[in-house]
N, C-alpha and C positions, 0 to 999 in steps of 0.2 A: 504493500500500500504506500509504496515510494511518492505518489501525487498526494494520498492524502495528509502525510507528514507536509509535504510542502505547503501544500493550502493552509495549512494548521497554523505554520511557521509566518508563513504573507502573513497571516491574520493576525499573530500575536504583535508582531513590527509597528501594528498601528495601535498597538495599547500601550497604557501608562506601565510602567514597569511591574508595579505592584500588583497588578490585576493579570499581566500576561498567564502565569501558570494557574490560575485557577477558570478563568477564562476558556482557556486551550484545552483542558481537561475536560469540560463542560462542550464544549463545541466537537472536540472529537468523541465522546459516549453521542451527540448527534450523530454526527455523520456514521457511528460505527453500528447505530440502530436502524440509520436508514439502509447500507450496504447489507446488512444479517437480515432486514426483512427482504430488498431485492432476489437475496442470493435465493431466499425457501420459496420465491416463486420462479425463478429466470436459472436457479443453478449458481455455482460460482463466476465472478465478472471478469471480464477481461478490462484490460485499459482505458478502453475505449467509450465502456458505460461507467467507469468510475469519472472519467471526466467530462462525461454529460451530468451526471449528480453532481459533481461539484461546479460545473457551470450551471446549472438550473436553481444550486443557493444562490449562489453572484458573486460580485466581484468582492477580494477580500478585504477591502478597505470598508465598502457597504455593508459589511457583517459587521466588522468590526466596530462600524459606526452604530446598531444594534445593537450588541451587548453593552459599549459604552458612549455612550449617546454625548458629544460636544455641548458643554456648558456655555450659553450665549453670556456675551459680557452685561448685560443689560437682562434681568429677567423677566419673562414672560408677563408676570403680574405687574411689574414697572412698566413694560412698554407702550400702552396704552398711555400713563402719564407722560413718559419721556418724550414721546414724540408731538404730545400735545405742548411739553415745556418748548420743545424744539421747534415747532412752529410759532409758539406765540415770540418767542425771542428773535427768531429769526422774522417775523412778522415787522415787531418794532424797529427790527435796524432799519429792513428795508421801509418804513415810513420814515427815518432821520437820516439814511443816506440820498433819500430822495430829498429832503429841504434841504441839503447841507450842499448837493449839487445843485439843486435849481435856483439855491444864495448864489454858487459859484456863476451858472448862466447869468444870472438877472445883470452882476454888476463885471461880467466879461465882457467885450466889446465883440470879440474876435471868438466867441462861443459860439459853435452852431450846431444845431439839432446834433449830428453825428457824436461830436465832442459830449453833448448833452447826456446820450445813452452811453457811449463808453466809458464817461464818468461813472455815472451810475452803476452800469453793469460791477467795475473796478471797486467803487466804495461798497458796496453793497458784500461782492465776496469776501474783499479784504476782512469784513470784520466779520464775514459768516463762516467762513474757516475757525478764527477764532473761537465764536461763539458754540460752532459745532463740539469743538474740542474738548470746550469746557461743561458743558452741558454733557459729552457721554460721559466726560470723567467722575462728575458728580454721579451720575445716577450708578457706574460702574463701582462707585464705594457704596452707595446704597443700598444697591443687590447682594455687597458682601456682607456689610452691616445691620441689614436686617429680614434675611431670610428666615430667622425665626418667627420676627413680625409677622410677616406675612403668613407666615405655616398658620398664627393663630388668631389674625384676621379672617383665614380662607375658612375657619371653625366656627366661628362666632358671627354667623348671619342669619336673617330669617325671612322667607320671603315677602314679608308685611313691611319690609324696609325697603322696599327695590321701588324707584319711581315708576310713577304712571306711565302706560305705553303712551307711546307716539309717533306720527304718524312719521315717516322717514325726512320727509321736508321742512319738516318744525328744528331739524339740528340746523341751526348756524355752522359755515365751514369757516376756520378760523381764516383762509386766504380770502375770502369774501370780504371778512371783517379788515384784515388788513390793507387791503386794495382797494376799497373805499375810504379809509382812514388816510393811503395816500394822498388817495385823488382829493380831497378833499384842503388837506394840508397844504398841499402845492398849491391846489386852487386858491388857498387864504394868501400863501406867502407869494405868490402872483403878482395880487390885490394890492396889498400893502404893504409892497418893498420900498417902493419908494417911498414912505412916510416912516417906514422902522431904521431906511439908511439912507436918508438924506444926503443929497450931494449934488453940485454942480452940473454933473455930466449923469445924474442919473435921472429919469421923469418913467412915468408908467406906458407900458406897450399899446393902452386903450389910452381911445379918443377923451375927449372930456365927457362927455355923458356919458359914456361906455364905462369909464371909471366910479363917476358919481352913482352909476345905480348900482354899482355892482359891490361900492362898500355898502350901498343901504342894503345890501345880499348880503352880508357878512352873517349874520345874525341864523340863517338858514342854515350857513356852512357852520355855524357853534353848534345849534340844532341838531346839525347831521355827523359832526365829531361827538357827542354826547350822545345819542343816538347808540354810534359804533361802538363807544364805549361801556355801554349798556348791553349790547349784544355780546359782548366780550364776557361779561361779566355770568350773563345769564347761559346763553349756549341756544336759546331756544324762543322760537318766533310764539311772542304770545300778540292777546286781540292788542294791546297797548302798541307794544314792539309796532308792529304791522302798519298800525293807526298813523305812529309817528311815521315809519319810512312812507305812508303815500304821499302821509302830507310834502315829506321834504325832496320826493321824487315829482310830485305834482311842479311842485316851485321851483326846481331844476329844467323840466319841461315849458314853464310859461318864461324861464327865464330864456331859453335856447328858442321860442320861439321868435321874443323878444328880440334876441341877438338878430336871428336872422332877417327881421327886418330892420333892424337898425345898419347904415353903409355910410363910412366904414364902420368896421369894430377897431381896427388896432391905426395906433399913429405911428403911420410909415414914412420915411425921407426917403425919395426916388433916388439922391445921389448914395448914397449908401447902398444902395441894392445893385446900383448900375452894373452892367456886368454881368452880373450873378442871376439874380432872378427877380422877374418882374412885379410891381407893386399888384396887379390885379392877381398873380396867379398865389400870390402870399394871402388875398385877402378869399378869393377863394379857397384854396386850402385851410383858411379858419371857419369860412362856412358849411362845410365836409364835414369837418369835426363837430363841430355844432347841430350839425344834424344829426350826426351818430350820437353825440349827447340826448336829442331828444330823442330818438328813436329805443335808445335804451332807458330813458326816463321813462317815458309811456310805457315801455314793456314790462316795469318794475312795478308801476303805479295798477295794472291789469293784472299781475301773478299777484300780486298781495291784496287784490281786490278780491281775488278769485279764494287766494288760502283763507281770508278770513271769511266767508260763507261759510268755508267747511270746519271751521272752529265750535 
């Protein structure tokens, strides 16, 4: 049984030292139970069905992985937290590396959209590697530190404590929450960059009425950051929750329709652009967006229209 020592041997190579010989013991009374019932039906085996059995176990790293199963760094009962910590962190940054570049835009001269995103993309990982790092390393003492915990947390339950079902759509997804808490942020510091950094060469992208109505918006976009930050908090669309996003979806929507008939929206200098690209197709490309604006206002103000009936 020259193969089956071998197989024996692959198998024990992928064990911890301590386990190999009892392991291998255990694994060959298998194998030597499976070949003694072959043989009383088939006769004694030749070569050729001993390594069909031992290819129809598998391969002997998969065995191996079987009797001793890989300890994740992070455990099982942790991970549902961890990845939630690790979204919401990494949720945050990407809201403060987006102000922290679109500070950089506003008072660059020589910043252009492209610059704009590879900023971003750059601040954004830079501190999300960080953050990653630290984040598993935390929850990796965790899992060492209180796997007792947990053994007698998984004891101590009762099904009268488990919340109310619901419906799959009532979960908040934390990127939802973060990507409106961008967009919304940027849109504030937009607004009112020019008045939080004052300077000579610095004045706002909108026209003067475009400007003026859009701080009297301001209050909409506090709204819609408290809002987020509510959702943050709770996880789950209730009749309130819902109420407040149509309201502030609805005012998003009369505001973009607003935009689009107000011309211009932004204060362009022709010599600046010269060269480059032209003042009409710039003011175009703000009314694209602006329609995508409303078209996703409306479509939020409609789905939240729709989930509160079914509440």
């Amino acid at each position: 049984m020259d193969l089956v020592e071998r197989y024996i041997a692959a198998v024990k190579r992928e064990l911890p030292t301590r386990s190999r010989e009892d392991i291998g013991r255990e694994l060959e009374a298998n194998i030597m139970d499976k070949v003694d019932a072959l043989e009383e039906q088939h006769g004694p085996l030749n070569q050729q069905q001993v390594n069909d059995l031992l290819l129809e176990m598998g391969h002997p790293r998969t065995v191996a992985r079987e009797f001793y199963p890989p300890k994740p760094l992070v455990s099982v009962q942790l991970m549902p937290i961890y990845l939630n910590t690790l979204y919401m962190v990494l949720g945050i940054l990407f809201v403060i590396s987006s102000l922290e570049v679109a500070t950089r835009w506003l008072s660059g001269s020589e910043m252009t959209l492209f610059l704009l995103m590879k900023g971003l993309l750059s601040s954004f990982l830079n501190a999300g590697y960080f953050a990653f790092t630290w984040v598993t390393i935390a929850f990796i003492i965790m899992t060492r530190d209180n796997k007792k915990q947990q053994d007698n947390d998984s004891c101590q339950w009762s099904p009268t404590q488990l919340p109310s079902a619901l419906n799959n759509w009532q979960h908040i997804r934390l990127q939802d929450i973060f990507t409106d808490l961008a967009s919304l942020l940027f849109l504030a510091l937009v607004i009112w960059y020019p008045i939080l950094r004052p300077g000579p060469d610095i004045e706002s992208i909108f026209n003067n009425e475009t400007w003026t109505v859009l701080q009297w918006f301001t209050p909409i976009i506090a709204i819609g950051v408290v809002n987020s930050l509510w959702q943050l908090r709770t996880r789950i669309w209730t009749r309130r929750l819902l109420g407040i996003n149509i309201g502030v979806s609805s005012a998003f929507a009369a505001m973009a329709l607003w935009l689009m008939a107000t011309r211009p929206i932004l204060r362009l200098d022709e010599t600046t652009w010269e060269g480059t690209l032209s003042v009409a197709s710039i003011e175009l490309s703000v009314l694209v967006f602006v329609f995508v604006v409303l078209v996703i206002s409306l479509y939020e103000v409609i789905r939240d229209l729709r989930r509160l009936t079914r509440l």
